[in-house]
N, C-alpha and C positions, 0 to 999 in steps of 0.2 A: 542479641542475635538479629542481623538485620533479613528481612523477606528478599526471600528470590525473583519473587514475582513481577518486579522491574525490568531486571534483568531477563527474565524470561520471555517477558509480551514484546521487548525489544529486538530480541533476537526471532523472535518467532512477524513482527512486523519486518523487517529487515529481509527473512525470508522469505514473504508473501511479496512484499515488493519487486524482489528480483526473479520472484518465479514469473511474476504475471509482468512485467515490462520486457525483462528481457525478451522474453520470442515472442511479446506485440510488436517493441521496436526493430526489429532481426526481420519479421517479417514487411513491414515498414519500407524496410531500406530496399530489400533484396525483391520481392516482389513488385511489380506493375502495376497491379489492382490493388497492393499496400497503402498507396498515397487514398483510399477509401477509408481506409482503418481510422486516418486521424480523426473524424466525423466520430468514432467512437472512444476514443482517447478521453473525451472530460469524463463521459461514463465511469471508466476505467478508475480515473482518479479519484473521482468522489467515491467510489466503490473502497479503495484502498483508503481515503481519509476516513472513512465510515469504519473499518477494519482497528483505524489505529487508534481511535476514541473509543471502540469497544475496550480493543484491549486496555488504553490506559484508565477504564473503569475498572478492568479485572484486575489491574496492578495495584489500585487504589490511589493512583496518582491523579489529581487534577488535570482533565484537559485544558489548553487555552482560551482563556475567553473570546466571544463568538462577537465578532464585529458586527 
């Protein structure tokens, strides 16, 4: 029987992505003071790439080696 837990950190990555880009980029676009936000954006990212190496420890899958 194969673990869930793959499948699980992936869908659960996949949903934190799009919670947290979509209405940074949305506001991005549509607001004024938006073009500020991108200053925050690498933040953002490394926050989510830190998010997906958790979980692919919880999956038990090997992250990518680190350049």
């Amino acid at each position: 029987m194969t673990s869930k837990r793959p499948v699980i950190a992936l869908c659960l990555g996949l949903l934190a992505a799009v919670a947290v880009m979509l209405p940074f980029v949305w506001v991005i676009n549509n607001r004024d003071w938006g073009v500020v936000l991108m200053f925050i954006a690498p933040v953002i990212i490394y926050g989510l790439i830190r998010l997906a190496r958790k979980l692919s420890e919880w999956a038990g899958t090997s992250p990518p080696p680190s350049f």
